[in-house]
GUMIKE-243932 format. One record per residue (C-alpha): residue number from 0; x, y, z. Coordinates in Angstrom, 1 decimal. Layout:
! GUMIKE-243932
NODE   pos        u        v        w
NODE   NUM        X        Y        Z
...
This chain:
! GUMIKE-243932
NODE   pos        u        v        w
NODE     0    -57.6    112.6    -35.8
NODE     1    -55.6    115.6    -36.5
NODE     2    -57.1    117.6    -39.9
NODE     3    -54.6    119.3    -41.6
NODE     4    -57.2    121.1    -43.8
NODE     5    -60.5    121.0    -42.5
NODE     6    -61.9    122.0    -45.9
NODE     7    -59.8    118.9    -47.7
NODE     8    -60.2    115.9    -45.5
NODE     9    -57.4    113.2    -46.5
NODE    10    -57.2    109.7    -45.7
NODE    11    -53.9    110.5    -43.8
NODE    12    -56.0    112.5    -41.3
NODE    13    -58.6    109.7    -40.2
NODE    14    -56.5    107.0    -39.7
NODE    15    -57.6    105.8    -36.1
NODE    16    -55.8    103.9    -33.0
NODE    17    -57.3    100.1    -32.8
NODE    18    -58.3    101.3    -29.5
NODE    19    -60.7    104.3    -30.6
NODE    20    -62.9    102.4    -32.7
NODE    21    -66.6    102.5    -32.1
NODE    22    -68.0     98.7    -31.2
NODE    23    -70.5     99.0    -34.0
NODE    24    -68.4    100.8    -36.9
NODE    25    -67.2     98.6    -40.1
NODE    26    -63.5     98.7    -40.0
NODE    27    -60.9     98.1    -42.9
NODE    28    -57.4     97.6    -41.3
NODE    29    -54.5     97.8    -43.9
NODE    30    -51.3     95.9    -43.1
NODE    31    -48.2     95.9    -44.8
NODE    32    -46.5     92.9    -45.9
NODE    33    -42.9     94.3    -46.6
NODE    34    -41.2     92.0    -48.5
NODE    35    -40.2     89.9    -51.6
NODE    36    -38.5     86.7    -50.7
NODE    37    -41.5     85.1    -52.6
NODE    38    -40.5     86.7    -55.5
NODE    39    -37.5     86.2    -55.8
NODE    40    -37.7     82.5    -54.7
NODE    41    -39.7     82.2    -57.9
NODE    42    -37.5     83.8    -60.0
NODE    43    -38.9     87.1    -59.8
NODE    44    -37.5     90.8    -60.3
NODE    45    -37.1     92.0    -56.5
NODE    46    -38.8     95.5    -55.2
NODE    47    -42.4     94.4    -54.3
NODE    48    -41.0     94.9    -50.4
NODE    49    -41.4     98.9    -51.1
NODE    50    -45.2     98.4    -51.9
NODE    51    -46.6     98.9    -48.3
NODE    52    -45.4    102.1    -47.7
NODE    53    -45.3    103.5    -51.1
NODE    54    -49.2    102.2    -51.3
NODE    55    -50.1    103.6    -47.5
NODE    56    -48.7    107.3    -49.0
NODE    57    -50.5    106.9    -52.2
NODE    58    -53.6    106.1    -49.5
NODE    59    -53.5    108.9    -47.1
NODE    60    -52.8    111.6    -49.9
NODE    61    -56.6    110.5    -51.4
NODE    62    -59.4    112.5    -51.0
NODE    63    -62.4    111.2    -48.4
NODE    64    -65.7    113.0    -49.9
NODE    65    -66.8    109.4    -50.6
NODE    66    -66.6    108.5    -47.0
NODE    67    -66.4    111.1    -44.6
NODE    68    -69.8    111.5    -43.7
NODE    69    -69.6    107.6    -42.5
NODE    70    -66.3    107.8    -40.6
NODE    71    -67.3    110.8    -38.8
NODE    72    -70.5    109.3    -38.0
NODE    73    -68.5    106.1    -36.3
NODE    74    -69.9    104.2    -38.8
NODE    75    -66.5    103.3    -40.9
NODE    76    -63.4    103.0    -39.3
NODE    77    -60.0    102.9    -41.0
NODE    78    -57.3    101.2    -39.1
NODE    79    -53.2    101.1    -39.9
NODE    80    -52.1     98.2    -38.1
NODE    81    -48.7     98.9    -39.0
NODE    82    -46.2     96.4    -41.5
NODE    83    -44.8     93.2    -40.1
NODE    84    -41.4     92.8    -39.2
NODE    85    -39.7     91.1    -42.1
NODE    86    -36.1     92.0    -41.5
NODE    87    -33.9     89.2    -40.5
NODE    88    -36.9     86.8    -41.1
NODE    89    -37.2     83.6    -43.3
NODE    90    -40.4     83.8    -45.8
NODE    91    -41.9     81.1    -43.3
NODE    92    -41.4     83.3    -40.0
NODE    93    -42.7     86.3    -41.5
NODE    94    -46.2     83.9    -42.7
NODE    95    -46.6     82.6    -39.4
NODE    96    -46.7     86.2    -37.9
NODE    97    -48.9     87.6    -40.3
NODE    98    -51.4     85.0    -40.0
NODE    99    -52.0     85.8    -36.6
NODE   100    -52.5     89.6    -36.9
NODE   101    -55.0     88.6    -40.0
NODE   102    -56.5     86.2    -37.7
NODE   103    -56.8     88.7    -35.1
NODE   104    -58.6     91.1    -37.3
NODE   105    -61.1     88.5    -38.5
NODE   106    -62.0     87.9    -35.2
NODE   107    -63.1     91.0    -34.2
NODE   108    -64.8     91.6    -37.0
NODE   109    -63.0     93.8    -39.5
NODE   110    -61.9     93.9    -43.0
NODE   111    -58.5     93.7    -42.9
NODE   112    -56.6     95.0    -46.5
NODE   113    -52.9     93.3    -46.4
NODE   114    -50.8     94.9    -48.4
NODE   115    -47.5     93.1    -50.2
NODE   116    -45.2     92.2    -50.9
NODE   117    -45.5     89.2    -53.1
NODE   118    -48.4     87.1    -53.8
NODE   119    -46.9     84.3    -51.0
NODE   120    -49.2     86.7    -48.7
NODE   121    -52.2     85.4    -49.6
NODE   122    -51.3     81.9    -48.0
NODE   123    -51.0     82.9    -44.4
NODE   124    -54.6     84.9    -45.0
NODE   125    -56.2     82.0    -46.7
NODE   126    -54.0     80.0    -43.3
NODE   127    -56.5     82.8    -41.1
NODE   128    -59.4     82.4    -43.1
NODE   129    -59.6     78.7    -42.3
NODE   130    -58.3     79.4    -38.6
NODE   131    -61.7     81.6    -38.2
NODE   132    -64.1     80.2    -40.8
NODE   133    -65.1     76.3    -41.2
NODE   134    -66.1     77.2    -44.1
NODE   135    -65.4     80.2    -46.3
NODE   136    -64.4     81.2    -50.3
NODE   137    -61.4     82.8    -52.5
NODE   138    -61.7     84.4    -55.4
NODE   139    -57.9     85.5    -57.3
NODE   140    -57.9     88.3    -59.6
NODE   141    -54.7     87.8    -61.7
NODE   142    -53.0     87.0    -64.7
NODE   143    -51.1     83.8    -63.3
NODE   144    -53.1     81.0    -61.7
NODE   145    -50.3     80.9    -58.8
NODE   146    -50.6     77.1    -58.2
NODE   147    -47.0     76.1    -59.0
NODE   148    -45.8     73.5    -56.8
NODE   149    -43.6     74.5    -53.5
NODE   150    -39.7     75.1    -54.3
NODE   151    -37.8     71.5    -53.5
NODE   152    -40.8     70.4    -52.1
NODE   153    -41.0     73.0    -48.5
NODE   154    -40.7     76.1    -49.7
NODE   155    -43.6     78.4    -50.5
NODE   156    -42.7     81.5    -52.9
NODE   157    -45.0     83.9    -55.1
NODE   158    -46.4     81.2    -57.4
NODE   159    -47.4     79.2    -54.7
NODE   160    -50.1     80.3    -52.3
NODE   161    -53.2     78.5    -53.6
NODE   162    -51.6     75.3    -54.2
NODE   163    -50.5     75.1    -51.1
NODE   164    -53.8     76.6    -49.3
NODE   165    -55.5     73.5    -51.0
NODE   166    -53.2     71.0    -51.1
NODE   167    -52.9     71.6    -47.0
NODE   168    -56.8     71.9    -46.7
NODE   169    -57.0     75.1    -45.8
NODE   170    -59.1     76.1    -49.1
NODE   171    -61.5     73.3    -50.7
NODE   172    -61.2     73.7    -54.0
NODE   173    -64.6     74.0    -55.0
NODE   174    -64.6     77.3    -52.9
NODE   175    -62.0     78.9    -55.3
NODE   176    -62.0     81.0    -58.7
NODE   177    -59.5     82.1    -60.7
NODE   178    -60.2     85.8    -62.3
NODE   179    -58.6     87.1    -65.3
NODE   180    -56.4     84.4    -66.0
NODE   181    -54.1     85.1    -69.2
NODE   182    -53.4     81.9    -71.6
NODE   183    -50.3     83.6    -72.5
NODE   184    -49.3     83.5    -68.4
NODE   185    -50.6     79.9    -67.5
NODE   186    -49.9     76.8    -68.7
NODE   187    -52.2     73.9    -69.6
NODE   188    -51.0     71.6    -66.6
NODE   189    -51.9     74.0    -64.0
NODE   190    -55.4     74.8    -65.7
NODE   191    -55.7     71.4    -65.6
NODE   192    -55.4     71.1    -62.2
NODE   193    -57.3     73.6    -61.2
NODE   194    -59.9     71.9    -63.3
NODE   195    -59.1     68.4    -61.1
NODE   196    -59.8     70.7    -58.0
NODE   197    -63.5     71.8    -59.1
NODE   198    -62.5     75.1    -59.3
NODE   199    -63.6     78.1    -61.5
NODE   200    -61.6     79.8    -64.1
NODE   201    -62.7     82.8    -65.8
NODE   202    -60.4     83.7    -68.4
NODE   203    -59.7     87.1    -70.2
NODE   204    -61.2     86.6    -73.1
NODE   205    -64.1     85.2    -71.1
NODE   206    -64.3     88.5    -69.0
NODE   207    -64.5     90.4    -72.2
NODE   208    -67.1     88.4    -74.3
NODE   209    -69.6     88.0    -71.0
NODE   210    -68.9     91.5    -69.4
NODE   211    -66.9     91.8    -66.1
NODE   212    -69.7     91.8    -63.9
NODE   213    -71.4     89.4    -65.2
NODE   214    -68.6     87.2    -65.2
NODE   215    -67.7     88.2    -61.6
NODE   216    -71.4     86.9    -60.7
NODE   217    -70.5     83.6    -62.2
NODE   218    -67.4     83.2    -60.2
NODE   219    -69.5     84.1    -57.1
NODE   220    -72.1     81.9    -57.6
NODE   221    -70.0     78.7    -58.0
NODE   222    -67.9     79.7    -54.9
NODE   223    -70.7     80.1    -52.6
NODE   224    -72.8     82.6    -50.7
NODE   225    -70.2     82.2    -47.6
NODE   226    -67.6     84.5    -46.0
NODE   227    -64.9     85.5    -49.0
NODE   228    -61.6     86.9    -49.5
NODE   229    -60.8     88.5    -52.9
NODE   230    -56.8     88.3    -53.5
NODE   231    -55.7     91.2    -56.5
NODE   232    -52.4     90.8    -58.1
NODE   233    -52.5     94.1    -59.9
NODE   234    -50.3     92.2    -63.0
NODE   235    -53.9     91.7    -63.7
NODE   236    -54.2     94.8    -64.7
NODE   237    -52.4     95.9    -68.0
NODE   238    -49.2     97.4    -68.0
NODE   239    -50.4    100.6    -69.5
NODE   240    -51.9    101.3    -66.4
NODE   241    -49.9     99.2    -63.8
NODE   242    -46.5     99.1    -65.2
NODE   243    -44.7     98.8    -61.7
NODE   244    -45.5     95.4    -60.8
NODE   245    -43.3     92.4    -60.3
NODE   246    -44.7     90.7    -64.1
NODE   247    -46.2     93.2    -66.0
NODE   248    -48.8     92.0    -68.6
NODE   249    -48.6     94.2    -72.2
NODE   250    -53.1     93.3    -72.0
NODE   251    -55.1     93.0    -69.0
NODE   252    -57.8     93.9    -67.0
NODE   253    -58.7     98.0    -66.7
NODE   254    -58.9     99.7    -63.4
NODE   255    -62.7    100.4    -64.0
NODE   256    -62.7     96.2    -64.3
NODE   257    -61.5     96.3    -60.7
NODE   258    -64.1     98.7    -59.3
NODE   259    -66.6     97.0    -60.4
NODE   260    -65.1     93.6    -59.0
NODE   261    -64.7     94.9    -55.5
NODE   262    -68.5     96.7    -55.9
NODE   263    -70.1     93.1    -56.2
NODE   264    -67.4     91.7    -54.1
NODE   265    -68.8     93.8    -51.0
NODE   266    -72.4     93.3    -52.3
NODE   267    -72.4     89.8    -51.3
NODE   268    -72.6     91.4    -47.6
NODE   269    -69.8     88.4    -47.2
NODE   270    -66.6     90.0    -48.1
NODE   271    -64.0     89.1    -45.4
NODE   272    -60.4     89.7    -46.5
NODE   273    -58.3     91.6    -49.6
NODE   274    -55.2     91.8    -50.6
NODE   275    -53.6     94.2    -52.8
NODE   276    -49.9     92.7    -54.0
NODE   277    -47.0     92.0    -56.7
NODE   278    -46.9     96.2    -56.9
NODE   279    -43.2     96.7    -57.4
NODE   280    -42.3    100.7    -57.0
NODE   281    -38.8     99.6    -58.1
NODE   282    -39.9     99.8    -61.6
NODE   283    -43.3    102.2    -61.5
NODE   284    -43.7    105.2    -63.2
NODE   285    -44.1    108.1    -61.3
NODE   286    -46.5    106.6    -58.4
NODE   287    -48.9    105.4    -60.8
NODE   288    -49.1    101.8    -60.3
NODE   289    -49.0    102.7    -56.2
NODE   290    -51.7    105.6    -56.8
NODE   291    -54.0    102.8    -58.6
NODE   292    -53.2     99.9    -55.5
NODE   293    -54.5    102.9    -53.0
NODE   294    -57.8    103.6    -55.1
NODE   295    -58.5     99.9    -54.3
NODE   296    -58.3    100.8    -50.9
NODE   297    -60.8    103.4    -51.1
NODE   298    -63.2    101.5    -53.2
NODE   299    -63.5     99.0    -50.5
NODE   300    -63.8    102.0    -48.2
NODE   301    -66.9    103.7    -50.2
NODE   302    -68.4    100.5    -51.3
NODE   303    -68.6     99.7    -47.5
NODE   304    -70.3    102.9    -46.4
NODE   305    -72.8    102.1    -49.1
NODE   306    -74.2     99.1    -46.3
NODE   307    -73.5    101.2    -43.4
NODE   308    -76.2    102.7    -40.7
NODE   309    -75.8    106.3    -40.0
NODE   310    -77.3    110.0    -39.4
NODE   311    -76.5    112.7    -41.7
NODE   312    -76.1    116.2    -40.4
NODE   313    -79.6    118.0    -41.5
NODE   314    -77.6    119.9    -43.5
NODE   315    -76.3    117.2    -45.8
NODE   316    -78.9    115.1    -47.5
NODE   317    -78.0    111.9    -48.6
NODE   318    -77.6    111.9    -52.5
């Protein structure tokens, strides 16, 4: 790890080689998903394919006084396992590789963070998830239920991915929530299915009149105390915060919503996978919606260190 400025530790400077990191240390590995053919297979406004890199620079330029004592104690390890190759690739080529590099990572252990892209990502995860877990949860944070029916009847696109996780039995539908769904952005059929599925759906307006964490506890507790991956579209988030997404919503859930969702998320002691997608830099205002997408990151990051084991120089009591 090469420090730049000892006295102003980045996340750019602690990035470590797969190879380098301690057998006992918690590790979040971040992989990029670069591309929108999801998006714009359901009619989308292209530009999500810039996110990975644009969210891994946002990343790096973060401060690390939340973790640092934890990562240089080989307790937390943060991994780039680079983007997949999605040039020259069909939509279903560029699924099948990322599922195994997320399969990969589950197996060893880690957290892996996949960044998109479009929200057609979460299907090969949720394709891992049930490769390494018999039996595991999903939670989607998002404005749009995403449970649209595949394109012609084969082809999966941004609207797609949990449809098609449980309609292939990859997900069980009573191991899924939906988080922040907007009435203005869903219809009534696919509530309704979603309903038919068992599945839990935690409105808006329901976040706001029972409190986001206590809502967030009500999703967990119907999905199950079992391995879990949280998906975030950041549309969930409104516009006034996260304008450069693929759909942005004028209302929406607040970034200080989110932090609190990924605290109880990672106090289950179950949380397996994230993703962070549907950020379009194409249309984002000065970094800000890339900036907020990377803050995820390092909430997962501190809210980890929080659960790990590890010695504090004498010098530095822990607070």
């Amino acid at each position: 790890m090469a420090m730049t400025r000892p006295d102003d530790i980045r996340y750019a400077d602690v990035w470590q080689d797969a190879s380098t990191v301690p057998a006992d240390a918690a590790v979040v590995a971040i992989l990029g998903v670069p591309q929108h053919i999801g998006v714009e297979r359901n009619g989308g406004r292209p530009g999500a394919a810039l996110a990975p890199d644009a969210i891994r620079t946002a990343f790096g330029r973060l401060a690390t006084s939340a973790t640092i004592d934890a990562i240089n104690a080989g307790a937390l390890a943060i991994v780039d396992l680079g983007n997949v190759p999605c040039e020259g690739r069909t939509l279903e080529e560029i699924h099948a590789a990322q599922r195994a590099v997320v399969g990969d990572a589950l197996s060893r252990g880690w957290l892996p963070i996949t960044l998109g892209g479009g929200h057609d990502v979460a299907y090969p995860t949720m394709q891992a998830m049930s490769d390494v877990h018999s039996t595991w949860a999903c939670i989607n944070i998002d404005a749009h239920a995403d449970v649209r029916p595949l394109l012609q009847g084969a082809l999966a696109h941004s609207g797609s991915p949990f449809r098609q996780a449980i309609d292939e039995g990859h997900l069980h539908g009573r191991r899924f929530a939906e988080f922040g769904l907007q009435h203005i952005s869903v219809s009534k059929p696919h509530l309704d299915w979603l309903n038919h599925q068992g599945a839990h759906i935690t409105m808006l307006d329901d976040v706001r009149t029972a409190g986001t964490r206590t809502a967030f506890q009500q999703a967990l507790h119907h999905v199950g105390n079992v391995p879990l991956y949280v998906s975030i579209d950041v549309d969930a988030v409104s516009s006034a915060w996260a304008p450069g997404v693929s759909a942005p919503a004028s209302d929406g859930l607040t970034p200080w919503d989110l932090t609190q969702i990924i605290a109880a998320a990672i106090a289950t002691g179950h949380l397996a996978a994230v993703d962070i997608v549907e950020v379009n830099p194409a249309f984002d205002t000065d970094g800000r919606t890339a900036r907020l997408a990377a803050t995820f990151i390092a909430e997962v990051c501190k809210g980890l260190c929080a659960y790990c084991t590890y010695d504090l120089p004498a010098s530095q009591p822990r607070s």
